[in-house]
GUKE-227119 format. One line per 5 residues: their letters; for each residue x, y, z of C-alpha. Coordinates in Angstrom, 2 decimals, padded with zeros to 5 digits. Layout:
<atoms>
a> X:Y:Z  ... $
</atoms>
This chain:
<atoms>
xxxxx> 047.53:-034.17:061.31  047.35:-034.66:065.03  050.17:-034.13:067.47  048.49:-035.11:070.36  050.97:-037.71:071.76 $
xxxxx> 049.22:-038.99:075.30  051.28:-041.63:077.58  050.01:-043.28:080.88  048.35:-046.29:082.53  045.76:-045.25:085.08 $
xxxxx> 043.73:-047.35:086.82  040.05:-046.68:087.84  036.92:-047.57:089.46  033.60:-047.57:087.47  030.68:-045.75:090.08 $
xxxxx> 027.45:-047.65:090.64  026.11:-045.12:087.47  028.96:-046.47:085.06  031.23:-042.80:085.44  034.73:-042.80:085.54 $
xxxxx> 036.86:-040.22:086.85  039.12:-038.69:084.11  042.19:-038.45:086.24  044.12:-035.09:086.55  047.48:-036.43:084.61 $
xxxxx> 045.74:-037.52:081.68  043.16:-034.64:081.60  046.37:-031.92:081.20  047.24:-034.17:078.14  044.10:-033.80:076.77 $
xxxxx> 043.94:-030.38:073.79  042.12:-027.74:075.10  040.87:-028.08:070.92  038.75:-031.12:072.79  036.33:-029.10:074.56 $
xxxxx> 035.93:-031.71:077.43  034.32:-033.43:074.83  035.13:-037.04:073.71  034.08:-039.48:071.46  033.49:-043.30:072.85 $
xxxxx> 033.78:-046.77:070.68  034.52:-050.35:070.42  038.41:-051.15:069.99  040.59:-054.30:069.00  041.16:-056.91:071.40 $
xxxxx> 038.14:-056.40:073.42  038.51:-052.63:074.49  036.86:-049.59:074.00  038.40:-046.58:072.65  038.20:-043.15:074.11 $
xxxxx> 039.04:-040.44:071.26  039.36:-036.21:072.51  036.88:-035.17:069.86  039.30:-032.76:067.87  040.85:-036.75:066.92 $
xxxxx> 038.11:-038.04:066.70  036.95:-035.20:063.67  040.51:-035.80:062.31  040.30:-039.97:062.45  036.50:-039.46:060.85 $
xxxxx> 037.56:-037.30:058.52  040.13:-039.68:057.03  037.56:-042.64:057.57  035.06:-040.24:055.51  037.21:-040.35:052.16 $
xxxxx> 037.27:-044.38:052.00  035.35:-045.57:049.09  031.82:-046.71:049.84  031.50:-048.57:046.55  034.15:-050.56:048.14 $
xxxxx> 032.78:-053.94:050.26  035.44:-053.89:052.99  035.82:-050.47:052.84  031.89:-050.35:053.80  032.26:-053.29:056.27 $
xxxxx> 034.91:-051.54:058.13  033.28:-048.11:058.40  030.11:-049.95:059.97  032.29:-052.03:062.48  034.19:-049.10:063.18 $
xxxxx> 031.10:-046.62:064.09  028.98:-049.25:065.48  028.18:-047.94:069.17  030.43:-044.66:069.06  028.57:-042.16:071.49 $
xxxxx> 029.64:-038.52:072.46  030.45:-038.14:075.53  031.21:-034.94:077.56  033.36:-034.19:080.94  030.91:-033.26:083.93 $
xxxxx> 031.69:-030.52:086.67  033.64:-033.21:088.34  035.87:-034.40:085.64  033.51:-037.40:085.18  032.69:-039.34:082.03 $
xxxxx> 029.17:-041.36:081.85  029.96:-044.42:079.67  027.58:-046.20:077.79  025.95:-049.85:079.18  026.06:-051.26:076.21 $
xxxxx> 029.60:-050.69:075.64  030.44:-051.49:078.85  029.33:-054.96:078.24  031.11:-055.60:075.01  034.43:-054.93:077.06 $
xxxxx> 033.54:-056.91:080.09  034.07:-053.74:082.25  032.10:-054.08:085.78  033.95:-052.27:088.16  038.05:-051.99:087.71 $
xxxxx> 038.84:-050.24:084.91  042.47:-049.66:083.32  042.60:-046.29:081.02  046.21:-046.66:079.05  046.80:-043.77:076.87 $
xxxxx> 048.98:-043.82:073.99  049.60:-042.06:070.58  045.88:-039.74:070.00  044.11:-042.07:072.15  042.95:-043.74:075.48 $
xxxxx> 042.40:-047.57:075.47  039.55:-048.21:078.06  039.94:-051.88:079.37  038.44:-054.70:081.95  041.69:-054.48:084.09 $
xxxxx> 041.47:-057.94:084.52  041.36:-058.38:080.62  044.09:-055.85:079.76  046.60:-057.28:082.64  046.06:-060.96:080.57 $
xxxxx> 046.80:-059.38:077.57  049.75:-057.80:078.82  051.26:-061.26:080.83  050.89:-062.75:077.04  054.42:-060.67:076.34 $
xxxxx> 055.69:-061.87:072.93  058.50:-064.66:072.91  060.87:-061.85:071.19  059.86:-058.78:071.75  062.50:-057.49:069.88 $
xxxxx> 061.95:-059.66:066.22  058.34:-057.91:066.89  059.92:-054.56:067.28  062.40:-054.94:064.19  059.16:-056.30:062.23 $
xxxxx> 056.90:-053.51:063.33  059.90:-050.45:063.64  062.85:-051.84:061.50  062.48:-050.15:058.15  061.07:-047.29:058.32 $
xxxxx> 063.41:-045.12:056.54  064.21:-048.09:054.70  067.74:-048.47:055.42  068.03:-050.25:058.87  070.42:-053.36:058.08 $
xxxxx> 074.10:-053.78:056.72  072.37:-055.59:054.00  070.59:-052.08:052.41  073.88:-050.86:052.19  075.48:-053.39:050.48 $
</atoms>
């Protein structure tokens, strides 16, 4: 299992041959297991999703034991490899991403890289600050409903 656990928002520019600089605080997150090597593909919400390839072998791997025989299982396994390219850090910390992809994420020219968990989310800036402003009413009935019972013994009530 992975223990790669990267943090950070960085913002950056797309150059006129659709490279992005990897910047310096992310790239020391990165596992030297990675190689410089990364694997590139369509997220949720309207993102891409930039995997160090030593995650992306692990997520795959997982993704490889679903059960083909199984109709959503195949669905998702398309949807989830449709357009995921290789890509590979150049001499100056540069990563060429893919046109296509590019245009399923709206990204022209401002680019937001927010890196959480084993990954990096790759967004529109423009897109990713909407989805941000869209904060949920309560964040914190979201947070109990996501986070409150994991161990499951959170509330008075378990105890009871």
């Amino acid at each position: 299992m992975s223990t790669t656990n990267l943090i950070g928002e960085f913002e950056c520019r797309l150059d006129e041959k659709s490279r992005i600089i990897l910047p310096a605080a992310l790239k020391k997150q990165i596992s030297q297991d990675a190689q410089d090597k990364f694997v590139i593909n369509r997220g949720f919400e309207g993102c891409l999703v930039l995997y160090p390839y030593n995650v992306w072998k692990e997520t795959t791997g997982n993704i490889n034991k679903l059960n083909l025989f199984v109709r959503d299982n195949r669905r998702f396994v398309r949807f989830f490899y449709n357009g995921a390219t290789e890509l590979m850090l150049d001499s100056q910390n540069r990563l060429l991403l893919p046109k296509s992809l590019l245009g399923f994420a709206a990204i022209e020219k401002e680019v937001v890289l927010f890196a959480y968990s084993d990954r990096i989310e790759v967004w529109n800036k423009s897109t990713y600050l909407q989805l941000l402003s869209k904060e949920p009413e309560d964040f914190a009935q979201l947070a109990e409903k996501v986070m409150g019972k994991q161990d499951g013994s959170n509330t008075i009530d378990d105890i009871s």
